[in-house]
C-alpha positions as CSV (number, residue, x, y, z in Angstrom):
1,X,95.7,133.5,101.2
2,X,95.5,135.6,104.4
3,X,95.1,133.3,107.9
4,X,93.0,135.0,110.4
5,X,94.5,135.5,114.0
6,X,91.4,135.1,116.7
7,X,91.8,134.9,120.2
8,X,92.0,131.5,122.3
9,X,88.3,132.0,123.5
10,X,87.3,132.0,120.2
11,X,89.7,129.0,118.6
12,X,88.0,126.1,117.7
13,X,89.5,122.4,117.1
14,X,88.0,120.5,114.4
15,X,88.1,117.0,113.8
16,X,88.1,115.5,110.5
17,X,87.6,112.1,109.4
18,X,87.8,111.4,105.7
19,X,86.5,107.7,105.1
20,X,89.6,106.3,103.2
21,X,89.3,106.9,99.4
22,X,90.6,109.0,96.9
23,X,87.4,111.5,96.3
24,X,86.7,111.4,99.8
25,X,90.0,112.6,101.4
26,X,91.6,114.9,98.8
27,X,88.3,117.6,99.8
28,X,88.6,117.1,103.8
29,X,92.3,117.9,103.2
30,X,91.1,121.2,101.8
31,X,88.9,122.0,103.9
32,X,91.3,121.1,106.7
33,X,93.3,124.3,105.3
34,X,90.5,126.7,104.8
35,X,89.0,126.2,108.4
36,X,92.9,126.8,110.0
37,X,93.4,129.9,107.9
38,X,90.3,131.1,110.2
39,X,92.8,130.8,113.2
40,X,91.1,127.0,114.3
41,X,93.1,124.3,115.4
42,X,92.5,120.8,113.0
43,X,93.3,117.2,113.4
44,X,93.1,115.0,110.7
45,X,92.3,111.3,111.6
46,X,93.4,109.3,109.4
47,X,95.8,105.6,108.8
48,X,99.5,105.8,108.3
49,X,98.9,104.6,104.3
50,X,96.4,107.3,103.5
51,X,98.4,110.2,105.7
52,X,101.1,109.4,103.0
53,X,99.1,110.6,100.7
54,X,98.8,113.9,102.3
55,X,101.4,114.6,103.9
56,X,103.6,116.9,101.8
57,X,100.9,119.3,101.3
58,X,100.1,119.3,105.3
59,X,103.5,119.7,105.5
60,X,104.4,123.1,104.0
61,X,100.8,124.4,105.5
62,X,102.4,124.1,108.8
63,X,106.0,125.4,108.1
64,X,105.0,127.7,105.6
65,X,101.9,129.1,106.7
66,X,101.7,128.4,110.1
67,X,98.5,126.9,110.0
68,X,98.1,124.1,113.2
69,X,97.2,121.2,111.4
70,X,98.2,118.0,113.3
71,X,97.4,114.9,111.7
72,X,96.9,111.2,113.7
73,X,97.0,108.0,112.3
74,X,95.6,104.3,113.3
75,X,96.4,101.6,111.3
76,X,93.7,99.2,110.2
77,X,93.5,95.5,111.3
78,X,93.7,94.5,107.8
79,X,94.9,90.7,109.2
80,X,92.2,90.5,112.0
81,X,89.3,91.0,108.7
82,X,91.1,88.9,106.1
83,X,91.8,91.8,104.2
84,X,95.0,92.2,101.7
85,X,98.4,93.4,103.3
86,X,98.4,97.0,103.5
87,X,94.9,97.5,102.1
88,X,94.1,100.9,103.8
89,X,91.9,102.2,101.0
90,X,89.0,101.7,98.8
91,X,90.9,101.7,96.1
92,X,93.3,99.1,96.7
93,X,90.3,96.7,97.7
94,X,90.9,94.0,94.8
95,X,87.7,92.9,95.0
96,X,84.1,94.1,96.0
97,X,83.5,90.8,98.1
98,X,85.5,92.8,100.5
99,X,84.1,95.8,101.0
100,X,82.0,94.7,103.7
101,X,85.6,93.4,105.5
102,X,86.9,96.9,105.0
103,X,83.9,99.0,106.9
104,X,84.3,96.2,109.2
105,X,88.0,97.1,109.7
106,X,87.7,100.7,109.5
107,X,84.6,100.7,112.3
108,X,87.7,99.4,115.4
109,X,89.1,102.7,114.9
110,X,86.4,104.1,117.0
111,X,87.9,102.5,120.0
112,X,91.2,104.0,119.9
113,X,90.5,107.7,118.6
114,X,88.0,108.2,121.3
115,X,90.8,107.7,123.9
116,X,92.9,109.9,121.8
117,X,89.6,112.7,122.1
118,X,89.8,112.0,125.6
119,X,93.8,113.3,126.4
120,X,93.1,116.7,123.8
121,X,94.1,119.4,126.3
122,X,91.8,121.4,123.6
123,X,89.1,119.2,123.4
124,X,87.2,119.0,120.2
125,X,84.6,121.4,119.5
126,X,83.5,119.5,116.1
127,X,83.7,116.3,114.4
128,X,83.4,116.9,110.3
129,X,82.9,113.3,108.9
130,X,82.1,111.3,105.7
131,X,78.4,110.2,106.0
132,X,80.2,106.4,105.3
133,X,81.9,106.8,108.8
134,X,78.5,105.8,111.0
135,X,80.1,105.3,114.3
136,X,81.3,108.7,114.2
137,X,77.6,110.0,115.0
138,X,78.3,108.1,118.7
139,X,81.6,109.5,119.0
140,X,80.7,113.1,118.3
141,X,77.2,112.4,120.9
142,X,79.4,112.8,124.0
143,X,81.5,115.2,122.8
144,X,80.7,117.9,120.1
145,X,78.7,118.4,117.6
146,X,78.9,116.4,113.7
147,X,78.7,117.9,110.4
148,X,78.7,115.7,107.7
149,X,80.8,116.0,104.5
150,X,79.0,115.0,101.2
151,X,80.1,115.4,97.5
152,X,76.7,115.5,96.1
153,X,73.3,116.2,96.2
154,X,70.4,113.7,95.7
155,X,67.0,114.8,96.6
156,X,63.2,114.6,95.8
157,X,61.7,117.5,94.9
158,X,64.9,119.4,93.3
159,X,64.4,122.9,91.9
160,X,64.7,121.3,87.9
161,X,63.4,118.1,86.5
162,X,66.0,115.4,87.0
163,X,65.6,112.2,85.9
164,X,68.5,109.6,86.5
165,X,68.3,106.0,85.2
166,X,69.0,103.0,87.7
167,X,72.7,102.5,85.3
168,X,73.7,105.9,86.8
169,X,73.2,105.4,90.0
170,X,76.7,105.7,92.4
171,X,77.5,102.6,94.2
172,X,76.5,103.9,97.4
173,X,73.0,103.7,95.8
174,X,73.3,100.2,94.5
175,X,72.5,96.7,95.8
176,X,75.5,95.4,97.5
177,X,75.5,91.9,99.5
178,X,76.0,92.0,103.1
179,X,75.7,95.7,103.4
180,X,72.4,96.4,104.3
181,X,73.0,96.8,107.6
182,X,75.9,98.9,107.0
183,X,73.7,101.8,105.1
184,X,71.0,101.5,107.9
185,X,73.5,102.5,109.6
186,X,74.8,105.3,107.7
187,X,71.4,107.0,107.2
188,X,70.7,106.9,110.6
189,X,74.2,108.6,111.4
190,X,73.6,111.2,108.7
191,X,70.1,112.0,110.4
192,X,71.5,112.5,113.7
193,X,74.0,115.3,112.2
194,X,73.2,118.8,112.7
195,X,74.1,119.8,109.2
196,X,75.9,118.9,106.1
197,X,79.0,120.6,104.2
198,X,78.8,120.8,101.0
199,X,81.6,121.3,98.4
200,X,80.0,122.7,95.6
201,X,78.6,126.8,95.9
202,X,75.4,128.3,95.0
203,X,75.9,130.1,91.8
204,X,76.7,126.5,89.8
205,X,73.6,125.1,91.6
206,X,71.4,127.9,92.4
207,X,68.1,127.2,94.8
208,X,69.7,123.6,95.6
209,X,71.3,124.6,98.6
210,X,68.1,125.9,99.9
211,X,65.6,123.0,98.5
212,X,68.4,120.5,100.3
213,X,68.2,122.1,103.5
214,X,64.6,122.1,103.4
215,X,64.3,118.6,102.4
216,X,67.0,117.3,105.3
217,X,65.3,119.5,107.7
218,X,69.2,120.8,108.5
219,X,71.7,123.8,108.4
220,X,73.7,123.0,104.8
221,X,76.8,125.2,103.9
222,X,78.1,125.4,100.4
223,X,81.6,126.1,100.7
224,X,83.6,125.1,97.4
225,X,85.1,124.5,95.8
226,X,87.4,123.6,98.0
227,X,90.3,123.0,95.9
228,X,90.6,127.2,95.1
229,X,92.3,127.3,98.5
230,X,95.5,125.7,97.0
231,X,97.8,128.8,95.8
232,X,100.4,126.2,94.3
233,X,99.8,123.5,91.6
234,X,102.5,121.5,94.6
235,X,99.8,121.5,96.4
236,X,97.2,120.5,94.1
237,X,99.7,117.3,93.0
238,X,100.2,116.5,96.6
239,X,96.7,115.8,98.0
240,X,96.4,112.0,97.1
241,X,97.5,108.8,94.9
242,X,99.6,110.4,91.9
243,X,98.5,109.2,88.7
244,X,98.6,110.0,84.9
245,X,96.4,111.3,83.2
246,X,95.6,111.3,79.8
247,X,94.5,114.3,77.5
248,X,92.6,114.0,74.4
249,X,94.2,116.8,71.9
250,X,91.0,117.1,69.2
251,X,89.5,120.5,69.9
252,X,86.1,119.9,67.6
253,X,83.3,121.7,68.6
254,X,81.7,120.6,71.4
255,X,85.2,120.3,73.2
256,X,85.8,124.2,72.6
257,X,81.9,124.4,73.8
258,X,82.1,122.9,77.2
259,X,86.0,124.6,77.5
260,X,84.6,128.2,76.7
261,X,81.3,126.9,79.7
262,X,84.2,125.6,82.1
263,X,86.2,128.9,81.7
264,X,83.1,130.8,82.8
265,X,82.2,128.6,86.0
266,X,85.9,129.2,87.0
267,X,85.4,132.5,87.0
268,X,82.2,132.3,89.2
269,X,83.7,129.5,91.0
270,X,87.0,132.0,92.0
271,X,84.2,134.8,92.8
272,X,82.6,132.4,95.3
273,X,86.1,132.2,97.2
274,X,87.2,134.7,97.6
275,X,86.4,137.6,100.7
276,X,82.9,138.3,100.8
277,X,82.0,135.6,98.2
278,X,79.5,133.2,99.0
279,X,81.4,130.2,99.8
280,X,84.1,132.3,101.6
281,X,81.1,133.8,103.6
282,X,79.2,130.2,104.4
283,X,82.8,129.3,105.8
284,X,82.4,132.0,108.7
285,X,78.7,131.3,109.2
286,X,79.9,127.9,109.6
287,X,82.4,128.6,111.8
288,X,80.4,131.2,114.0
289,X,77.2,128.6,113.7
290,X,79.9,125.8,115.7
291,X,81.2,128.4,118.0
292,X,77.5,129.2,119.1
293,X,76.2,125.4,119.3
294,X,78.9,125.0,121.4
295,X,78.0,127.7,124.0
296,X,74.8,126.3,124.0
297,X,75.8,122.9,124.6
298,X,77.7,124.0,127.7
299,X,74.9,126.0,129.2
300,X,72.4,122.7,129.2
């Protein structure tokens, strides 16, 4: 894929904070990619266990490509909260009795990465961070701007008739004990974002980006799927916890049914991508929509 050269005026430096799970970091990694290819400067916050995970692929972007994508780790106090040795991630929390130690844990990075902000010769321009992450709203108040990253929509007032039973809820949605606070918290955050990235793009979900933005009152950019900007299967194997995974070999039907429907939202999918598609363009809106907040910002 072609990287953009701009000049230093014009270079941005994002920040991107995945919270620390599988479905949550493999997309920021991407995204990390496609916003450097614009010619931005990206740091990747993240802990030493998790950067593991993503460190081959960040690695031949650099060399290879030339993209500047630095990536900074702090480790989590795992001890200090009573939480396994090495637990780093949500999926090597044993049990979900813990996950209240984890947020805990993850919230004293705060601390640390703001005096990290602080020495950036390029300071940050943007903070792009999972909607889980509250604290980052307060970090990003005295220093940029905060655009949230979210895998899904869930709205009133949708442009079809869904109807989803309480079973099918995600457990973000679901009664947890102790963590009431903890989602006060995060909707506050997500309110005080000035807009949402969404990896999804508007041909598989027409009218939803629109209804969305209407309903959050906020700027939302549909920029997937991000996982097109990998040129290399490498690359697509390197972005996260390896694991097996098992293929069922019948072909009746309704498998050849939803293969022939997958094959045609590929297509529209790689249309969305690429130059002048709609994702592809919602990535320079974005980019040009940070540039200008920023100017505005320093003129108050």
């Amino acid at each position: 894929m072609e990287t953009k050269m701009v000049s230093k005026a014009k270079r941005l430096h994002f920040i991107l904070i995945p919270l620390m799970a599988q479905g949550h970091l493999i997309p920021m990694v991407d995204i990390s990619k496609i916003l450097a290819r614009q010619g931005n400067i990206i740091t990747i916050v993240s802990t030493p266990q998790n950067a593991s995970r993503f460190a081959k692929t960040v690695e031949r972007a650099t060399s290879e490509s030339s993209l500047q994508i630095n990536v900074v780790t702090f480790p989590i106090a795992y001890k200090e909260f009573g939480l396994p040795e090495n637990c780093e991630t949500l999926d090597t929390l044993p049990s979900k009795d813990l996950l209240r130690k984890f947020y805990d844990a993850v919230d004293k990075i705060q601390e640390p990465l703001e005096r990290f902000l602080e020495r950036q010769e390029i300071p940050p321009s943007c903070i792009i961070s999972d909607k889980c992450l509250y604290w980052t709203s307060r970090t990003a108040k005295a220093r940029t701007s905060r655009f949230l990253q979210t895998q899904s929509l869930s709205i009133p007032e949708m442009p079809h008739k869904v109807e989803i039973a309480g079973s099918q809820l995600p457990g973000a949605f679901r009664k947890l004990e102790n963590m009431d606070d903890v989602r006060e918290k995060m909707c506050e955050s997500e309110s005080e974002a000035f807009g949402v990235i969404v990896n999804s793009f508007h041909k598989l979900e027409p009218g939803y980006a629109e209804a969305y933005a209407k309903a959050i009152k906020k700027k939302v950019w549909f920029v997937g799927p991000v996982s097109l900007c990998n040129d290399r299967m490498v690359d697509l194997f390197d972005r996260g916890n390896n694991c097996n995974i098992a293929i069922n070999g019948i072909e009746d039907g309704e498998f050849l049914r939803r293969r022939i429907r997958i094959q045609e939202l590929a297509v529209k999918a790689r249309e969305a991508v690429e130059v002048k598609g709609s994702s592809s363009s919602n990535v320079s809106l974005f980019i040009q929509d940070v540039f200008e907040n920023l100017i505005s910002n320093r003129k108050v």
